[in-house]
C-alpha positions as CSV (number, residue, x, y, z in Angstrom):
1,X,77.5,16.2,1.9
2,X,79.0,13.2,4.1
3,X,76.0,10.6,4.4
4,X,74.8,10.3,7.8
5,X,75.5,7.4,10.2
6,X,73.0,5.7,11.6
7,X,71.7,2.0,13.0
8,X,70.4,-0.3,10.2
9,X,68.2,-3.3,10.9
10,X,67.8,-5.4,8.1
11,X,65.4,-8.4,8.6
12,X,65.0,-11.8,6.6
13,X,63.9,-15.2,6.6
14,X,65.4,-17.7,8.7
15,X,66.2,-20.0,6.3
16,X,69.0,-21.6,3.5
17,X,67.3,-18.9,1.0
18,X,67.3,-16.3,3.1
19,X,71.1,-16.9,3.4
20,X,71.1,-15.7,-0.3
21,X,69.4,-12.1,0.4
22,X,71.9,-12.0,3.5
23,X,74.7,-12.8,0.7
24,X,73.5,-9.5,-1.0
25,X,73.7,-7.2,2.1
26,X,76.7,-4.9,2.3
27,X,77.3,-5.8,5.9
28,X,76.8,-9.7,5.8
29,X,79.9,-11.5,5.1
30,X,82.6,-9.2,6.6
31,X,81.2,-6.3,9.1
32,X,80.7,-7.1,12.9
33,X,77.3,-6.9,13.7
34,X,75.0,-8.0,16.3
35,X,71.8,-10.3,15.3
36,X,68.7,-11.8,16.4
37,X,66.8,-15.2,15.3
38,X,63.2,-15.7,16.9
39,X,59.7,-16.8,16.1
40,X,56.7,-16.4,17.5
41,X,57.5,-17.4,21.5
42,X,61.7,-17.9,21.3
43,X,64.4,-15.7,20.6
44,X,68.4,-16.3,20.0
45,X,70.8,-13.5,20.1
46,X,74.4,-13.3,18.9
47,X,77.5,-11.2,17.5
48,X,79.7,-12.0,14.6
49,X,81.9,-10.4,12.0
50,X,80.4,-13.0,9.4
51,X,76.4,-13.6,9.5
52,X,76.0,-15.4,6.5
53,X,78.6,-18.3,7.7
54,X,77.0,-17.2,11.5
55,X,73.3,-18.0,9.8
56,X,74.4,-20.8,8.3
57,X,75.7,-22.7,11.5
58,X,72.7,-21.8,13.3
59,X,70.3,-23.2,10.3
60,X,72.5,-26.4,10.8
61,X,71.4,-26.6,14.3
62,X,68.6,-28.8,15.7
63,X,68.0,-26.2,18.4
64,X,67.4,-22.9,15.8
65,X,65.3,-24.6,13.3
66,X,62.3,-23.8,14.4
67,X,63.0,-20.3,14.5
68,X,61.5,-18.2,11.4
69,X,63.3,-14.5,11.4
70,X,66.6,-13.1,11.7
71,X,67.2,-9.2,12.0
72,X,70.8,-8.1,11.4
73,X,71.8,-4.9,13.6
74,X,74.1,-3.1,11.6
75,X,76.1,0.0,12.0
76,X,79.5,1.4,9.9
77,X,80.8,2.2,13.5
78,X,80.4,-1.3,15.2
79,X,84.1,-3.1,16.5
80,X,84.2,-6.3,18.1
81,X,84.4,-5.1,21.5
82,X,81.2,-2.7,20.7
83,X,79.1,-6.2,19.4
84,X,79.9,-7.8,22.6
85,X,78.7,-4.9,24.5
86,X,75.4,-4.5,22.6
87,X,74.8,-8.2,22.4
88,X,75.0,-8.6,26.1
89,X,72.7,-5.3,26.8
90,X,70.3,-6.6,24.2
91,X,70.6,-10.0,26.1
92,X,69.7,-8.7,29.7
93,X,66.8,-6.2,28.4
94,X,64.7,-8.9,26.2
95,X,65.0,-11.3,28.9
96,X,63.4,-9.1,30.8
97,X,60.8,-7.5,28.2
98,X,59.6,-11.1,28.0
99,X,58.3,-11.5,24.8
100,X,60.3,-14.5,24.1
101,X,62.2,-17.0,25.8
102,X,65.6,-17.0,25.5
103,X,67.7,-19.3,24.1
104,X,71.0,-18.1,24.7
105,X,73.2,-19.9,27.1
106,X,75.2,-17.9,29.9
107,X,78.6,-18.0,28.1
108,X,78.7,-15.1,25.8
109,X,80.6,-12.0,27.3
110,X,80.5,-12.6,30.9
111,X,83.2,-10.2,31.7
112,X,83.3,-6.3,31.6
113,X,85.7,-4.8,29.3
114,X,86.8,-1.1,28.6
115,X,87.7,0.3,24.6
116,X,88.1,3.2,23.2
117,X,84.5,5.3,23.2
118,X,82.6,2.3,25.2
119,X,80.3,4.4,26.5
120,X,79.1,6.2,22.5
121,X,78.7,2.3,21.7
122,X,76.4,1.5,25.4
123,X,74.4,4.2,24.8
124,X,73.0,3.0,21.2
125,X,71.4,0.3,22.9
126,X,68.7,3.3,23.1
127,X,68.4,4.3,19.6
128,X,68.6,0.3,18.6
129,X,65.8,-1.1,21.3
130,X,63.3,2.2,19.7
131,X,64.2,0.5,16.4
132,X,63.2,-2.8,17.7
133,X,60.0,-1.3,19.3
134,X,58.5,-0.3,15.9
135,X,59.2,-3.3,14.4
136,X,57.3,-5.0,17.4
137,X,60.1,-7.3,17.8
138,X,60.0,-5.6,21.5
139,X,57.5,-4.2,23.3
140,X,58.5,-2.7,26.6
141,X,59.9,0.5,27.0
142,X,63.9,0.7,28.7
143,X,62.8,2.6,31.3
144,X,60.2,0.2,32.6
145,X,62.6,-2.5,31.9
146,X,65.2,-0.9,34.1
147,X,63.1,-0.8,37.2
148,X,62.1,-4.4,36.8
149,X,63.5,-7.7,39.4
150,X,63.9,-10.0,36.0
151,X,66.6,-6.8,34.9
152,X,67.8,-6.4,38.1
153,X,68.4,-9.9,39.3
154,X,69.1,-11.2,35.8
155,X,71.7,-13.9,35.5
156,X,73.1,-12.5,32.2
157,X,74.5,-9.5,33.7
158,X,78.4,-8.6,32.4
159,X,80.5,-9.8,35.8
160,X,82.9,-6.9,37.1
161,X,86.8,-8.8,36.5
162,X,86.6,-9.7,40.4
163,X,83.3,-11.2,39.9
164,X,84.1,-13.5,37.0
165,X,87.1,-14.9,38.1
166,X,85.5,-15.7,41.4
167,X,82.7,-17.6,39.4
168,X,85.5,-19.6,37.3
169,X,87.3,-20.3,40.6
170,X,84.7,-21.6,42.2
171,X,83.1,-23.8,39.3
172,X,86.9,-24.9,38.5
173,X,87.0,-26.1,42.0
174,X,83.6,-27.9,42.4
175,X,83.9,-29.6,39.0
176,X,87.8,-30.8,39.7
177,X,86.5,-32.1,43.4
178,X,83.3,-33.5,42.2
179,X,84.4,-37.1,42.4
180,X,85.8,-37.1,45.8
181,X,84.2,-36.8,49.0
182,X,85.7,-33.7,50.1
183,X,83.2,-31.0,52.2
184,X,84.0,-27.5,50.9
185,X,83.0,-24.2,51.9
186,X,83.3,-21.0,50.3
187,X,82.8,-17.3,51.9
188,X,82.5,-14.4,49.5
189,X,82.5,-11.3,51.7
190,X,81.3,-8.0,50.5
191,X,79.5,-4.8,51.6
192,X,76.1,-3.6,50.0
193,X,76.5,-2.9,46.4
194,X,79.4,-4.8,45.5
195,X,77.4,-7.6,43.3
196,X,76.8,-10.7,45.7
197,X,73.3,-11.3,44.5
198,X,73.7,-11.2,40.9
199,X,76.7,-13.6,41.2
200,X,74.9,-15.9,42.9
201,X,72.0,-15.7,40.2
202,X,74.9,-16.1,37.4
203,X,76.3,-19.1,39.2
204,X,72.8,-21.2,39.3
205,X,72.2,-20.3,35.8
206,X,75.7,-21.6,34.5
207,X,75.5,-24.6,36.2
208,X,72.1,-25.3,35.1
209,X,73.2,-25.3,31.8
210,X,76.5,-27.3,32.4
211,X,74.2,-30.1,33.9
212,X,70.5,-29.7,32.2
213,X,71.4,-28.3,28.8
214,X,71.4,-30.6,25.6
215,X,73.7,-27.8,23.5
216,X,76.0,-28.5,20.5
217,X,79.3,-27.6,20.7
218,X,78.4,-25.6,17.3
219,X,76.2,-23.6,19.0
220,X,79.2,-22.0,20.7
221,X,80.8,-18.6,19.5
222,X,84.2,-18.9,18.3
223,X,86.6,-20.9,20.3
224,X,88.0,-18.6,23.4
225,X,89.4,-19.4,26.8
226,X,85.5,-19.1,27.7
227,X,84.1,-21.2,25.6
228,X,86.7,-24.0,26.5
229,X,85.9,-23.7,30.1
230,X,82.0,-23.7,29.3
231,X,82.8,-27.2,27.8
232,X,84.8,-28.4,30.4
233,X,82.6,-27.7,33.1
234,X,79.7,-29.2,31.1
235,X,81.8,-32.5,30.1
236,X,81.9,-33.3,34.0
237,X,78.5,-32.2,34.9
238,X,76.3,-32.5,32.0
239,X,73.9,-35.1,33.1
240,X,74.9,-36.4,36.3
241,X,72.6,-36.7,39.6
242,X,74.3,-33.1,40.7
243,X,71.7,-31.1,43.0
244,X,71.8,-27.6,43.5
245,X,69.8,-24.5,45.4
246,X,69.6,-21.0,46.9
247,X,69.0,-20.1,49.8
248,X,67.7,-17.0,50.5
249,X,66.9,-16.3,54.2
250,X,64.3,-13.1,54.0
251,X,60.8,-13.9,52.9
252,X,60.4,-11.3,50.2
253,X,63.6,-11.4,48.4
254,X,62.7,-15.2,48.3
255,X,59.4,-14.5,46.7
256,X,61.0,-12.3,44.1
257,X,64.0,-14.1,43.5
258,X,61.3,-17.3,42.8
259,X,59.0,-15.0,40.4
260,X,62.6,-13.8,38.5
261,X,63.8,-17.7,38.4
262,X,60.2,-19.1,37.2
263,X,60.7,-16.7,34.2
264,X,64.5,-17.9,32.6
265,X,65.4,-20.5,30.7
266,X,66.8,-23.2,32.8
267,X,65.8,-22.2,36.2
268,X,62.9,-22.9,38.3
269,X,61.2,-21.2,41.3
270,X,62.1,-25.0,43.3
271,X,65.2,-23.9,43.0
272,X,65.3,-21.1,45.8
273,X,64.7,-21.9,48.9
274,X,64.1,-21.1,52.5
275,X,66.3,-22.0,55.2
276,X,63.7,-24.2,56.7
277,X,63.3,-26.2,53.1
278,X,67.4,-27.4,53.2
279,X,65.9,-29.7,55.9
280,X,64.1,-31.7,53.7
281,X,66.5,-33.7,51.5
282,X,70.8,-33.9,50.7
283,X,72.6,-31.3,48.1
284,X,75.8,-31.3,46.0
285,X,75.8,-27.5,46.2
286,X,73.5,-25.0,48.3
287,X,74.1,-20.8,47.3
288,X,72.9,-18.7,50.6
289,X,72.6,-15.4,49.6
290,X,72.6,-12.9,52.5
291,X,74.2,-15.4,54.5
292,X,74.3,-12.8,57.4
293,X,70.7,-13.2,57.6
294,X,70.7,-16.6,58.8
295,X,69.4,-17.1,62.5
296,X,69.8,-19.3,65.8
297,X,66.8,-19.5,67.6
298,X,67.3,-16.4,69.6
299,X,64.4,-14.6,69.5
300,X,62.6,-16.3,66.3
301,X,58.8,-16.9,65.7
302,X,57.9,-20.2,64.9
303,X,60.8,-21.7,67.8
304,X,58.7,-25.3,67.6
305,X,59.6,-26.0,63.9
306,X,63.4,-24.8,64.7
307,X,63.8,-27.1,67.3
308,X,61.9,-30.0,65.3
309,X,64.3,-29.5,62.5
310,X,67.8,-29.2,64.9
311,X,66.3,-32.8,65.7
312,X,65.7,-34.1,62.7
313,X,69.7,-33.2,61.8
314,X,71.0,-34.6,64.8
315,X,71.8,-31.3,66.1
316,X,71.3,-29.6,69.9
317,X,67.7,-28.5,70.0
318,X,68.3,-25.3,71.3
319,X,72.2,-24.7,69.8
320,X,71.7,-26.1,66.5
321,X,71.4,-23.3,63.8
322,X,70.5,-22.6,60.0
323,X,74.1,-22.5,58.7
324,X,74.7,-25.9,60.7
325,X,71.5,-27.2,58.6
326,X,73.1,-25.5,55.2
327,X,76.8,-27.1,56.3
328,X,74.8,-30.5,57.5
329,X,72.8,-31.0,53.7
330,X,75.5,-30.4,51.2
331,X,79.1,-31.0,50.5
332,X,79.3,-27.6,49.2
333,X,78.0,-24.1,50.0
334,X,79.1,-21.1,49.0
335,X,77.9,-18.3,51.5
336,X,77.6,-14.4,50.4
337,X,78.5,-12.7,53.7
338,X,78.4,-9.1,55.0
339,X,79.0,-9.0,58.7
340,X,77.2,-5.3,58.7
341,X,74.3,-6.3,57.2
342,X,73.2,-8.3,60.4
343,X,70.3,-6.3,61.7
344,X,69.0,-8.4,65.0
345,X,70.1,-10.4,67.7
346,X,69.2,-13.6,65.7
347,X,71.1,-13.5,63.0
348,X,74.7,-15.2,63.5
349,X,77.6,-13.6,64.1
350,X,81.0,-13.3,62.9
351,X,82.1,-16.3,65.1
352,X,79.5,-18.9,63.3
353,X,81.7,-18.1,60.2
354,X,85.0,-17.9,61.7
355,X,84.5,-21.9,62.5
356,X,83.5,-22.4,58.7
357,X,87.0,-20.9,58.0
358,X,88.6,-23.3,59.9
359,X,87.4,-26.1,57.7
360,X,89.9,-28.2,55.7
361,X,89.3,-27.3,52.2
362,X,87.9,-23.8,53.2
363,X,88.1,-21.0,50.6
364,X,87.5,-17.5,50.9
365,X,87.0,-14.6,48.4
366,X,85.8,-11.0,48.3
367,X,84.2,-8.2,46.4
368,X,85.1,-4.9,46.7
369,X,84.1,-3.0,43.7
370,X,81.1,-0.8,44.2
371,X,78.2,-1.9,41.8
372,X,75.0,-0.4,42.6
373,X,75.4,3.3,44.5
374,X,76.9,5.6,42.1
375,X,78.8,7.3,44.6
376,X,81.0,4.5,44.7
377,X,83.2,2.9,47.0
378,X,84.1,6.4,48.6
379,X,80.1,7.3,49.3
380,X,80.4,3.6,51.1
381,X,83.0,4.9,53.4
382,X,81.4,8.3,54.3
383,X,78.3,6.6,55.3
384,X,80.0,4.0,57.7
385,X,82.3,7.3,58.7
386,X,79.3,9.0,59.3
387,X,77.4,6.1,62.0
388,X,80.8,5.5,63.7
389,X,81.4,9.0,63.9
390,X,84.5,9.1,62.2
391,X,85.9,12.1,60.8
392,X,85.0,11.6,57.2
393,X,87.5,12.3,54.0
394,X,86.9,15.2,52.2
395,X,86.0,13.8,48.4
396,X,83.2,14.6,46.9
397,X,80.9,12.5,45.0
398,X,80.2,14.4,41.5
399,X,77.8,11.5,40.2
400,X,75.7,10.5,43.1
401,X,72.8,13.2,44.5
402,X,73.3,13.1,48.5
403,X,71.2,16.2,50.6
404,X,69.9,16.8,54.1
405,X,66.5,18.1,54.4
406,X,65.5,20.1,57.4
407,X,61.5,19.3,56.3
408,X,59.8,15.9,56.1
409,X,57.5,17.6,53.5
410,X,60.5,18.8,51.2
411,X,61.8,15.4,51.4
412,X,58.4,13.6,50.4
413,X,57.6,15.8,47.4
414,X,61.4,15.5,45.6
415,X,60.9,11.9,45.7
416,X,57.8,11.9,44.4
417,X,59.2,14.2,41.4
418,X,61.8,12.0,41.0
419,X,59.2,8.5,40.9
420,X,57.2,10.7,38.2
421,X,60.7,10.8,36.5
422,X,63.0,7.6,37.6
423,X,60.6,5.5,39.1
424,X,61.7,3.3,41.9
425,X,61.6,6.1,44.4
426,X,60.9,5.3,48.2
427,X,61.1,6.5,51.7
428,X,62.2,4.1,54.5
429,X,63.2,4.5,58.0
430,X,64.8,2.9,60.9
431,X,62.2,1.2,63.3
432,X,61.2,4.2,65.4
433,X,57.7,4.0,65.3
434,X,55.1,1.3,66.8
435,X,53.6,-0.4,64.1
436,X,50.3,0.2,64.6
437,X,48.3,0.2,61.6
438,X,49.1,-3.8,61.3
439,X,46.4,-4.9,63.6
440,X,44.5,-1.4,62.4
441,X,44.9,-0.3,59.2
442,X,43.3,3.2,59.8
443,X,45.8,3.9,62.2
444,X,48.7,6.1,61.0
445,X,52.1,5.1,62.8
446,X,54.7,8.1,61.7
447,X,54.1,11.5,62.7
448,X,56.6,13.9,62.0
449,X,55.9,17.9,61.7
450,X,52.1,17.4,60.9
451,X,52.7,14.7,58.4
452,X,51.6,11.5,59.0
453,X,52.8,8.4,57.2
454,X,51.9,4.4,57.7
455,X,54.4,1.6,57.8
456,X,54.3,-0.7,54.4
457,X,51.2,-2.1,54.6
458,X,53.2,-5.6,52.9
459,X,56.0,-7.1,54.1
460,X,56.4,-8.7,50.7
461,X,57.3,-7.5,47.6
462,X,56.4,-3.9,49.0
463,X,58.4,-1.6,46.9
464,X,56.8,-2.6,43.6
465,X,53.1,-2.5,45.5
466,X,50.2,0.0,45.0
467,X,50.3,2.3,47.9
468,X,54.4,1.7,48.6
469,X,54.9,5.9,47.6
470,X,52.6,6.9,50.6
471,X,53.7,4.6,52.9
472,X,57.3,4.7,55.0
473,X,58.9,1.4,54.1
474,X,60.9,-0.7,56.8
475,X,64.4,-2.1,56.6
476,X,62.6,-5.4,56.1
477,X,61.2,-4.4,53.0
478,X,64.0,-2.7,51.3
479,X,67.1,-5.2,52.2
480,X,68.6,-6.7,49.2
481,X,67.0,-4.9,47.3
482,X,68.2,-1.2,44.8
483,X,66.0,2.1,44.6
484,X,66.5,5.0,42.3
485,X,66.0,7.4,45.0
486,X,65.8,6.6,48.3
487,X,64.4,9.0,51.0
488,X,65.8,7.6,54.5
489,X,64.0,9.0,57.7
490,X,66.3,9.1,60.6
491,X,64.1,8.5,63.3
492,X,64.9,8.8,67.2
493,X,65.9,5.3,67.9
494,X,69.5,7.3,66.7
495,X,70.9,10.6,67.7
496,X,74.3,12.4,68.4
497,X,75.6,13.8,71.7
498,X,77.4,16.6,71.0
499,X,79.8,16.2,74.4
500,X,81.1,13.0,73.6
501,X,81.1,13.3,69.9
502,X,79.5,10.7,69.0
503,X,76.7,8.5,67.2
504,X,74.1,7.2,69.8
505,X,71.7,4.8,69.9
506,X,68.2,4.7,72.0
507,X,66.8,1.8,72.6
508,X,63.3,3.3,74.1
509,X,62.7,4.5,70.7
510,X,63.5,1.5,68.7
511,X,59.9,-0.3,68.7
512,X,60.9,-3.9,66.7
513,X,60.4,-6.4,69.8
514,X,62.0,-9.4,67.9
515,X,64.9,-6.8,67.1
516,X,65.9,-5.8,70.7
517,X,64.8,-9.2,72.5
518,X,67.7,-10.0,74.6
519,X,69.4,-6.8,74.1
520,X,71.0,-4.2,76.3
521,X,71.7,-0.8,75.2
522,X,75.0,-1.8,74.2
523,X,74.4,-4.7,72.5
524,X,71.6,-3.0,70.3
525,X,74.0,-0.2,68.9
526,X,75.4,-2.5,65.8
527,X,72.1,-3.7,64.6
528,X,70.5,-0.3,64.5
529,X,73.7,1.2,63.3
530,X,73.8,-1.6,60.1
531,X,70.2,-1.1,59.8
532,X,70.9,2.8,58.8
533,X,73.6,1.7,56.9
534,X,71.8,-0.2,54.7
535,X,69.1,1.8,54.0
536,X,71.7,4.5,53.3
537,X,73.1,2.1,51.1
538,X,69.5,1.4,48.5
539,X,69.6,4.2,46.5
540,X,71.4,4.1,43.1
541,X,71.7,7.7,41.9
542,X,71.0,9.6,45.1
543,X,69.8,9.0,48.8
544,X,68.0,11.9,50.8
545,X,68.0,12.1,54.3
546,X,65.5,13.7,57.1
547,X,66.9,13.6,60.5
548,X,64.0,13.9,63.7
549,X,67.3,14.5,66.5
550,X,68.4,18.2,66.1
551,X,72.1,16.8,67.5
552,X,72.2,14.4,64.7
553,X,71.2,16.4,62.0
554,X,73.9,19.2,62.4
555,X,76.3,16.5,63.3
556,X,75.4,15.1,59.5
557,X,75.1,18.6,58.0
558,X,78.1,19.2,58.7
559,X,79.8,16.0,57.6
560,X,77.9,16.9,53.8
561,X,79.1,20.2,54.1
562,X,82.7,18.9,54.2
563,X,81.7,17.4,50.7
């Protein structure tokens, strides 16, 4: 009878005798495998094809001695490219299980790969992480982990090909220019989903360890193109005065982005800012995230402090904006940009980043490979067909669960069956409601066939909060941010006239007053249209969609009937 195969973790001391029981093991001097050292509060994990030479580096390492264990993950069916995989998985989930604080840097396998049976190799991460679990060398479950901001906004996510060689383009270019006095901007443009956030993420967390990190060349893998580039990036920056941020304009993705960064090795919540904050003092390098987001003062709360602060920079009081401030405090910026995620009048336009483009040293990049909605690129398109009313293609998306519901009801209870499942399973809407039950919060502000439904009753961090599943969560809430499952409520600020064939927006029915300030009819339809587009956009293995305009709805049944 052939013996069966199966995942193997050996654990031993980590010490020089301990390199003698690792001596003994069948799979310790020549059999790829993945491994990881840790104590009681720190954790190192790594691939090799030798562990006991591997071990022996590491024990020769002043920043591994104090560690105590080392478990071996073995497996007769492990390759090289299959250890890289699972090393980087292993990397991303016990970073975000918490236990320990890692010690890894950010240069192991930042960029995606395909082989032959990948995913048979991705999917024993499962069997080895319940391994782990009994051992109590973990303690979360996947699932859990999955749903989490430190998973989702991790910095040691594997970059998509585009991704990485954007990253190295970039860092080759600020390290070479470092010395001079140049002022240089770079634009990475991409829709929702394509991977702006997490780039941004990977870049502060590599530079923090070319500039903070006390490393040993040793403690490198074996030499690769990589590694080389790790070390000449670090040779320039390592220890020099070189000041660095992100920016991130909304108010809760700021929060959670400063809970994920207090929580890894290297960053620190100071490091992610406001707009306002860039005020305060000079940059090298400033990261804005959701760059679209950034305002004038058109229609803003708080107009006193923006005018103080256009002031203080020597700028217009009134014409002065937040990407003059972010251009103003650093000599360079790189700016994720997506011209239809702008969802009000304040927010700057294309134009504000036409002029960056005009800049001397300019450089521009973009993403295009769909990274969140697993519909992919084409389920992009229909949607953005669909609110332009285009005639959509006729392809179908096999992996991605897209319905219509004719009942608000129907729609509620299948994402509450998939939260019990999934998790991470929400309803939002367009603004079409007064928000009433802010100033009363026994006041119920959605009404739709009998149901009625209140607007998140946080504006921060709502999707993870206690009553988020009852509640009807606003595009303020969800942007930037994934679902499992998203239920989106088309309310009546958007309908469908039938004559003209086409998408139409109504602004009596669109109740955000800072969002339609200044506005005519015609000038509103973009915002609400990318408003709908991004909450279309949230959901990672389905969306569902209720529709209050009759017109609309058959106008959109029809388009998913074509699918």
């Amino acid at each position: 009878m052939k013996e069966k195969r199966e995942i193997k973790l050996f654990e031993y001391p980590f010490s020089y005798d301990g390199l003698i029981e690792i001596r003994g093991n069948g799979f310790g001097v020549n059999w790829p495998l993945v491994y990881i050292i840790h104590n009681e509060k720190e954790a190192y994990i790594g691939e090799t094809s030798n562990s006991l030479k591997r071990t022996k580096n590491h024990l020769d390492s002043k920043n591994k001695k104090h560690l105590k264990q080392i478990v071996l993950i073995c497996d007769e069916r492990f390759n090289k490219s299959a250890i890289l995989d699972i090393e980087h998985l292993l990397i991303d989930y016990m970073n975000a299980d918490q236990k320990y604080k890692l010690l890894n840097l950010n240069n192991g396998q930042s960029l995606d790969h395909d082989y032959y049976q990948k995913q048979l190799y991705v999917n024993m991460i499962d069997s080895i992480w319940k391994e782990l679990r009994k051992k109590e060398i973990v303690q979360n479950e996947l699932n859990v982990l999955r749903n989490s901001d430190l998973f989702k906004f991790s910095p040691y996510k594997t970059l998509n090909s585009q991704q990485y060689e954007i990253s190295e383009a970039i860092l080759d270019r600020i390290t070479m220019e470092y010395s001079s006095d140049k002022k240089i901007p770079f634009i990475i443009e991409g829709s929702a989903g394509t991977g702006k956030t997490i780039l941004a993420v990977y870049i502060m967390k590599k530079l923090s360890e070319y500039i903070r990190y006390t490393y040993n060349l040793a403690d490198l893998e074996d030499e690769d193109e990589e590694d080389q580039a790790f070390q000449y990036h670090r040779t320039v920056l390592k220890n020099r005065d070189f000041t660095f941020a992100i920016v991130i304009p909304q108010t809760s993705l700021r929060k959670t982005l400063k809970r994920v960064f207090r929580r890894i090795a290297g960053l620190k919540a100071s490091m992610v800012l406001g707009p306002m904050d860039v005020t305060k003092k000079k940059y090298d390098l400033l990261i804005v995230d959701e760059a679209h987001r950034l305002t004038s003062s058109r229609g803003i709360t708080n107009i006193k402090a923006f005018y103080n602060a256009n002031e203080k920079l020597g700028f217009n009081r009134k014409k002065g904006n937040q990407l003059d401030w972010i251009l103003h405090q650093s000599r360079f910026q790189i700016l994720f940009y997506d011209p239809t995620q702008s969802v009000r009048p304040s927010d700057l336009d294309r134009s504000f980043f036409k002029k960056v483009e005009k800049s001397q040293y300019f450089e521009k990049f973009s993403l295009d490979s769909q990274m969140r909605v697993r519909g992919g690129k084409d389920y992009i398109q229909f949607i953005d067909d669909v609110l332009h009313s285009k005639s959509p293609q006729n392809t179908g998306f096999p992996n991605y669960d897209l319905r219509l519901f004719d009942h608000i009801e129907d729609m509620e209870n299948v994402i509450k069956k998939k939260e019990e499942a999934v998790g991470l399973c929400r309803m939002v809407s367009g603004y079409a409601w007064e928000w009433k039950s802010k100033t009363d919060p026994n006041c119920f502000d959605i009404k739709i066939e009998g149901k009625e439904y209140r607007w998140n009753s946080t504006t921060e961090d709502w999707i993870n909060s206690v009553n988020s599943l009852e509640e009807i969560g606003s595009i303020h809430t969800v942007q930037g941010y994934d679902l499992n499952y998203a239920g989106v409520i088309l309310g009546n600020d958007i309908g469908y006239d039938p004559n003209k064939q086409e998408v139409i927006i109504r602004k009596e029915s669109y109740f955000d007053k800072k969002g339609k300030q200044n506005t005519t009819p015609e000038t509103l339809v973009p915002y609400i249209l990318n408003i709908y587009k991004v909450l279309l956009t949230r959901g990672i293995m389905g969306t569902y969609l209720y529709v209050c305009d009759p017109a609309l709805r058959e106008y959109i049944r029809n388009c998913i009937q074509l699918h």
